[in-house]
C-alpha positions in Angstrom: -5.1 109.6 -7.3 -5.0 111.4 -4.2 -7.9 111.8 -2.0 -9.5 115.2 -1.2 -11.7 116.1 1.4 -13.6 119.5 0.3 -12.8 123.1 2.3 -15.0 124.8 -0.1 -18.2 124.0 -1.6 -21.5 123.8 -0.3 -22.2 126.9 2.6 -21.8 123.8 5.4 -18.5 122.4 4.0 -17.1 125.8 3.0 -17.0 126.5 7.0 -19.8 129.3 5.5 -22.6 128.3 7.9 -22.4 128.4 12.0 -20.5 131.0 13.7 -21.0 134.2 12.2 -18.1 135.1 10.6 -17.6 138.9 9.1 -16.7 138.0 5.2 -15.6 140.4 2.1 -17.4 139.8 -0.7 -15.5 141.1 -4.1 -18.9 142.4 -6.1 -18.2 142.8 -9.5 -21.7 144.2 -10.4 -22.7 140.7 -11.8 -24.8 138.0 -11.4 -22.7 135.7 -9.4 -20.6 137.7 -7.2 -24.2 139.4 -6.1 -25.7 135.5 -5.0 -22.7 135.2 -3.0 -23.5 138.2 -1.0 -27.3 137.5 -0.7 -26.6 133.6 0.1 -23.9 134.7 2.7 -26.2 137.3 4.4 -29.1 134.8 4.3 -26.6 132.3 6.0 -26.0 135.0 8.8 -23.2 136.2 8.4 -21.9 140.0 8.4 -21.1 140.7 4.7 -19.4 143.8 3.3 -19.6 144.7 0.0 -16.3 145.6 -2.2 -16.0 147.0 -5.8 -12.8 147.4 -7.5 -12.7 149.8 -10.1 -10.0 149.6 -12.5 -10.0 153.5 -14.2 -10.7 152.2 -17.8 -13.3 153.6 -19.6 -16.2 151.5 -21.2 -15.8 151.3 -25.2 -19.1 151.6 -27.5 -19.2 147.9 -28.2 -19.1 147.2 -24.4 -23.0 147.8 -23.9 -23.4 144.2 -26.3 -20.3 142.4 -24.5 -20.1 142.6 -21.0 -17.1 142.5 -19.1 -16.3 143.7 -15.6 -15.4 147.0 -13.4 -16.7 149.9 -15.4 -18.6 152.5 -14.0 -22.1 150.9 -14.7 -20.5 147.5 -13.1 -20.0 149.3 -9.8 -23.6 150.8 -10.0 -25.1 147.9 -10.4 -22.8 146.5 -7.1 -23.8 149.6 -5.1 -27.9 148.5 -6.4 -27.5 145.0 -4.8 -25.8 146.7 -1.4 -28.5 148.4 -1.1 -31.1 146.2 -1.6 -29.3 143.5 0.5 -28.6 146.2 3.4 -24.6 145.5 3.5 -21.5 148.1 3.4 -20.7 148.9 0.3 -17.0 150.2 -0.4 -15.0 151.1 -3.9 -11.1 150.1 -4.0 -9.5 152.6 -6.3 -6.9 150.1 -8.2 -6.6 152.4 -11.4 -2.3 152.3 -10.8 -2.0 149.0 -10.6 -4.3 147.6 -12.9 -2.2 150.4 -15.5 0.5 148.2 -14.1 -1.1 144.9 -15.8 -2.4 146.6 -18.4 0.6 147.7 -19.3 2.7 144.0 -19.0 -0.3 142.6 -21.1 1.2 145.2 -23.9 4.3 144.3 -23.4 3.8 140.6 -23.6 2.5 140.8 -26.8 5.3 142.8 -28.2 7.8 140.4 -27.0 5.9 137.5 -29.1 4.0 136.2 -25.8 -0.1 136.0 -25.1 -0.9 136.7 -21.6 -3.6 135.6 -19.9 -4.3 138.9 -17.4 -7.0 137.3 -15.7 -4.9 135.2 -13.6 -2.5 137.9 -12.3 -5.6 139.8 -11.5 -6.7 136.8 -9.2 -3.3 137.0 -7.5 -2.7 140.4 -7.1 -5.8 141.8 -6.9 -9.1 139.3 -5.6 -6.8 137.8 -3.6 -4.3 140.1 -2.7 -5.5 143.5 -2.1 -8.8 141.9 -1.1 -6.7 140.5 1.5 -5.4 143.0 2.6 -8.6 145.1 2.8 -10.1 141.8 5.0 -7.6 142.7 7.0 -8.4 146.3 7.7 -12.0 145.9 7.9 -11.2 142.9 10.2 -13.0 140.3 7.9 -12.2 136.5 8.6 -12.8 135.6 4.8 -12.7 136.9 0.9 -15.2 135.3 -0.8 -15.7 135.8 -5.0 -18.5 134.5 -7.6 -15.7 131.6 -9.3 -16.7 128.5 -10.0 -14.2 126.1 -8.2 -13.5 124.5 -5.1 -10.7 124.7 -2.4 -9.7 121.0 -1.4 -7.7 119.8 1.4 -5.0 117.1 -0.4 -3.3 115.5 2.2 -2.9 118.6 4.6 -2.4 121.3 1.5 -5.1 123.2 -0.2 -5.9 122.7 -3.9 -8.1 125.1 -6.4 -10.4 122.0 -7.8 -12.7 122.2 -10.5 -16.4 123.7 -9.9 -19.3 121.4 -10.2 -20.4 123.2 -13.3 -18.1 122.3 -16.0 -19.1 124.7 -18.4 -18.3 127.8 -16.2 -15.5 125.8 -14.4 -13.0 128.7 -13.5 -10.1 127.2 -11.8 -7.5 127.2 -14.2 -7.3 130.9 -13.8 -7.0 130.1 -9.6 -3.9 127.9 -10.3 -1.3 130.9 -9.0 -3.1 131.8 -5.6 -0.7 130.5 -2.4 -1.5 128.3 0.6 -2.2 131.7 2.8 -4.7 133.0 0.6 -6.3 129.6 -0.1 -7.0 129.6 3.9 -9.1 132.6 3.8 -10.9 132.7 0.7 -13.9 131.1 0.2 -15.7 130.5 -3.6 -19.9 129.9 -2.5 -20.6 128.6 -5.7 -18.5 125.6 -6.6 -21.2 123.5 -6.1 -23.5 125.2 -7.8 -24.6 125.5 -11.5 -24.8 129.1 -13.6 -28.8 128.1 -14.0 -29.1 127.7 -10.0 -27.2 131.0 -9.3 -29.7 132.6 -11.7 -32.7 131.4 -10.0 -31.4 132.4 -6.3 -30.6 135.5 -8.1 -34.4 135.3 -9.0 -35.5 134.4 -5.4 -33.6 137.0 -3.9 -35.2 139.3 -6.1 -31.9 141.4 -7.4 -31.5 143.6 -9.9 -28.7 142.0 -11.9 -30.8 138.6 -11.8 -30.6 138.7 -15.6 -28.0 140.7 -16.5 -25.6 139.1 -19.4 -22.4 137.1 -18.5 -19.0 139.1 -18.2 -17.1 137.5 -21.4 -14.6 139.4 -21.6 -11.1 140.7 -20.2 -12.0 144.1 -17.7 -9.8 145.9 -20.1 -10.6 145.0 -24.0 -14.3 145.8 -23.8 -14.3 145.6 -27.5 -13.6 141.9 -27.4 -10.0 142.6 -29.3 -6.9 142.7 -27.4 -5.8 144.8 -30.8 -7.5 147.7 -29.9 -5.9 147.7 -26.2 -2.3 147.2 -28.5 -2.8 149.8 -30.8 -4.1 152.5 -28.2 -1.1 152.1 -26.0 2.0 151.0 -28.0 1.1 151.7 -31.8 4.5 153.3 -31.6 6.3 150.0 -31.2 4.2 148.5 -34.0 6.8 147.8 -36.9 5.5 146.0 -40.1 7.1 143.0 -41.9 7.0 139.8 -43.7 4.8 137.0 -43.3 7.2 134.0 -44.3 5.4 130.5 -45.3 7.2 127.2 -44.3 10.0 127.7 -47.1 10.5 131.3 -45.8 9.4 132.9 -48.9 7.2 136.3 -47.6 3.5 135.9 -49.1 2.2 139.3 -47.5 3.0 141.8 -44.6 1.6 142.7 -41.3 1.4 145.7 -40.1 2.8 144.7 -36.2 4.0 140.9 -34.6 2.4 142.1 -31.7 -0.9 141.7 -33.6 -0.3 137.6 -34.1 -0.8 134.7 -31.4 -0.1 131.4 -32.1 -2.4 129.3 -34.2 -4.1 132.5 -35.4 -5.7 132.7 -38.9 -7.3 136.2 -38.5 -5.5 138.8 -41.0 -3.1 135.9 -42.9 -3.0 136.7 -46.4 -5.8 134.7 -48.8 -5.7 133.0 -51.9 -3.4 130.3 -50.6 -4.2 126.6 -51.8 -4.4 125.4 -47.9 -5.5 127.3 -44.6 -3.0 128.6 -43.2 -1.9 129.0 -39.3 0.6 131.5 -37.2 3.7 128.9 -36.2 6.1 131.3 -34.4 6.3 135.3 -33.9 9.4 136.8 -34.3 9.6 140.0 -32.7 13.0 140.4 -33.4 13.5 140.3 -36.6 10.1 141.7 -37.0 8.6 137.9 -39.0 5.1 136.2 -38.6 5.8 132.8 -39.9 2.7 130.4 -41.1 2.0 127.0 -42.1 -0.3 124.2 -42.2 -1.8 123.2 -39.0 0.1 120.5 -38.8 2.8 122.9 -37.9 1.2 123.6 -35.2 1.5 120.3 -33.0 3.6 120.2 -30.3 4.8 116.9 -28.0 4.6 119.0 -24.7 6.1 122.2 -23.1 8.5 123.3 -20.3 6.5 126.2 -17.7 8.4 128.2 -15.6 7.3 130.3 -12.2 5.8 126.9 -10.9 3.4 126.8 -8.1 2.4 123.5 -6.6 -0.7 122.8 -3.9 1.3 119.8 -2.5 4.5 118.9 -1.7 7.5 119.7 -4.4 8.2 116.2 -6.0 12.1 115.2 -6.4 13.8 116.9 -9.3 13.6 114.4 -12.3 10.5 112.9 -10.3 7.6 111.7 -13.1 4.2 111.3 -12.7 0.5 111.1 -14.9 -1.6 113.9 -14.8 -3.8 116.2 -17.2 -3.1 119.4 -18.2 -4.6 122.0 -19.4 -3.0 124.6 -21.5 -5.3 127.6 -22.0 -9.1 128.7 -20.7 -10.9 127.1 -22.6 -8.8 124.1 -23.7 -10.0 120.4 -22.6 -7.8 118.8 -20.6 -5.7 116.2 -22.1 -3.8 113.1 -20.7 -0.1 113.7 -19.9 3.5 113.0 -18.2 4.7 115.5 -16.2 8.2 115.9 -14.7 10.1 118.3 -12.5 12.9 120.0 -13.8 13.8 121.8 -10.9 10.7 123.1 -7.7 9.9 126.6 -9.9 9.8 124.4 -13.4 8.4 121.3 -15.2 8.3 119.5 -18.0 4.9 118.3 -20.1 5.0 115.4 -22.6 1.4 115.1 -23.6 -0.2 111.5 -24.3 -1.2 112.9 -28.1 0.2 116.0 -29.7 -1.6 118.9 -28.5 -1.7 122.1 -31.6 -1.0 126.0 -30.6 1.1 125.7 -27.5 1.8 129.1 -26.7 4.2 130.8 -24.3 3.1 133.6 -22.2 0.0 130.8 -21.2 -0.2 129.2 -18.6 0.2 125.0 -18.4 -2.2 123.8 -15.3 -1.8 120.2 -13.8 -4.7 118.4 -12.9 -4.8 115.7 -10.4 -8.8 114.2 -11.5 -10.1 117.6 -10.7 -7.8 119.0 -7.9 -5.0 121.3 -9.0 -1.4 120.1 -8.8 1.0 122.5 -10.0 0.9 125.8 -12.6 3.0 127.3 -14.3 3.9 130.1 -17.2 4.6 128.1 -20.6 7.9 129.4 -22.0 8.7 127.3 -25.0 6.9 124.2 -26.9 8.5 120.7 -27.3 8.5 119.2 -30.9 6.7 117.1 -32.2 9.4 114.3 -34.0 7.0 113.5 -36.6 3.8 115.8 -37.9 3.4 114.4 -41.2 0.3 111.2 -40.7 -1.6 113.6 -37.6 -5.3 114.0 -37.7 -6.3 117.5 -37.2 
């Protein structure tokens, strides 16, 4: 394993504390990002306040699950300016995040399932925030994620956040060695409880407001309704084929399946029943047993790696984790090529999915990511536990 020495963590070793430093703070309106302001200020240094709104409009399910950037989110932000006494500015992104929105629509057509979330963090938290340090002459970005920056042997790493459960550095994996250097994340040594109570003892309004759960966009909770809103033109029904190929019910759209879905598979069969591959060209949802499911690895694409590039064909052990809230598992990893590797998982892992992204863990430093474009076989499902 390689050794780490920690960039980012507690306000000492995150370079946070000493010489004032002027810092952007991205303030989503929650809980977190809000702590990071008030502990920054309280650790002297000049903090400005940023908001990004993203032009969607709230849904009437979003008032019971919470996400991020409506209009009520960026009140909330402008409340804690003002009772900390920093800046406060709003970044109009409404283009660009119609941009993602619509690649997240067009993923799922194609028979993908995107996770937006990261290429937010690239392009926007740390991109345009970057850029906006830059005009408002900031040394640092700093954001409410759980996770780490590490120094590995002269390169910086994402690395997991002390608190497991809220541990959000799989969807850091894409961000490059020059944003790494000037962002900082205040609470990857903290726990969500301890954020809450400094939200508490600094006496802010959003002290025990609920969690954001969900993506910016789909405040509904269903990436359906995001589907059916902006492409229900390129919604085409068709079979659902069982393992034999014989159709046992109709959809009404491919773009509606991810893998390992049961939701909306027909009932009344004799064993549950899973989505094994989307076909969006010939218009076919195909199920089976979860068995089906099981895959030995994957091959990612669009790698990038916090270290050095290993030889092509080089090999090494690693975990990897293959969606948000996936538990890491035990694995061999080699390099096809510098932009793509190969995963063989230790044990069969079930619902691989392209359009995800594969994240390679070095104990709890980040080694490489990439976007998973196909699954590996497994040679044998018959005999697996699951």
């Amino acid at each position: 394993m390689v050794e780490t020495t920690v960039v980012d963590g507690p306000m000492e070793a995150a370079g946070m504390s000493g010489a004032k430093q002027r810092i952007l703070v991205a303030m989503s309106g929650g809980v977190d990002s809000s702590v990071v302001a008030a502990r920054l200020l309280e650790a002297g240094h000049e903090v400005l306040g940023v908001f990004m709104r993203n032009g969607q409009k709230p849904g009437a399910a979003r008032a019971s699950r919470q996400g991020c950037c409506s209009v009520d989110d960026a009140q909330d932000a402008r409340r804690v300016a003002d009772r900390l006494g920093i800046p406060f500015y709003a970044l109009d992104l409404s283009e660009p995040f119609d941009q993602l929105i619509a690649e997240f629509t067009q993923a799922y057509l194609l028979g993908r399932t995107p996770n937006p979330c990261i290429e937010c963090n690239r392009r926007f938290k740390m991109g345009v925030l970057l850029r906006a340090a830059d005009d408002f002459g900031a040394t640092y970005v700093a954001t409410g994620h759980y996770a780490r920056i590490v120094d590995r042997h002269g390169r910086l790493s994402v690395a997991r956040g002390l608190d497991r459960a809220k541990d959000q550095s799989y969807v850091l994996f894409s961000l490059d060695q020059a944003a790494l250097s000037r962002t900082r994340f205040p609470l990857g040594e903290m726990t969500k409880q301890q954020v809450r109570n400094e939200a508490r003892r600094f006496r802010l309004p959003v002290a025990e407001k609920p969690e954001s759960m969900e993506i910016c966009f789909v405040p509904t909770g269903d990436y359906r309704d995001v589907l059916r809103e902006r492409a229900s033109g390129s919604l085409r029904p068709g079979p659902i084929l069982d393992p034999s190929g014989i159709e046992i019910g109709r959809h009404e759209g491919t773009a509606l399946f991810t893998i390992g879905q049961r939701r909306g598979l027909p009932s009344g069969q004799p064993h549950p029943l899973y989505v094994t591959r989307i076909e969006p060209e010939t218009g076919a949802v195909h199920v089976g047993p979860r068995t089906s499911l099981m895959a030995a690895g994957l091959e990612a694409s669009a790698a990038i790696w916090s270290g050095r590039v290993p030889e092509v064909s080089q090999q090494f052990s690693a975990t990897v984790q293959i969606r948000s809230h996936h538990r890491p598992v035990p694995a061999v990893v080699e390099v096809i090529e510098p932009t793509q590797f190969r995963v063989r998982f230790e044990d069969p892992q079930d619902a691989v999915t392209p359009g995800q992204a594969a994240v390679v863990y070095d104990g709890d430093s980040i080694v490489v990511g990439g976007w998973i474009h196909r699954s590996l076989p497994c040679p044998v499902t018959e005999g697996l536990t699951v």
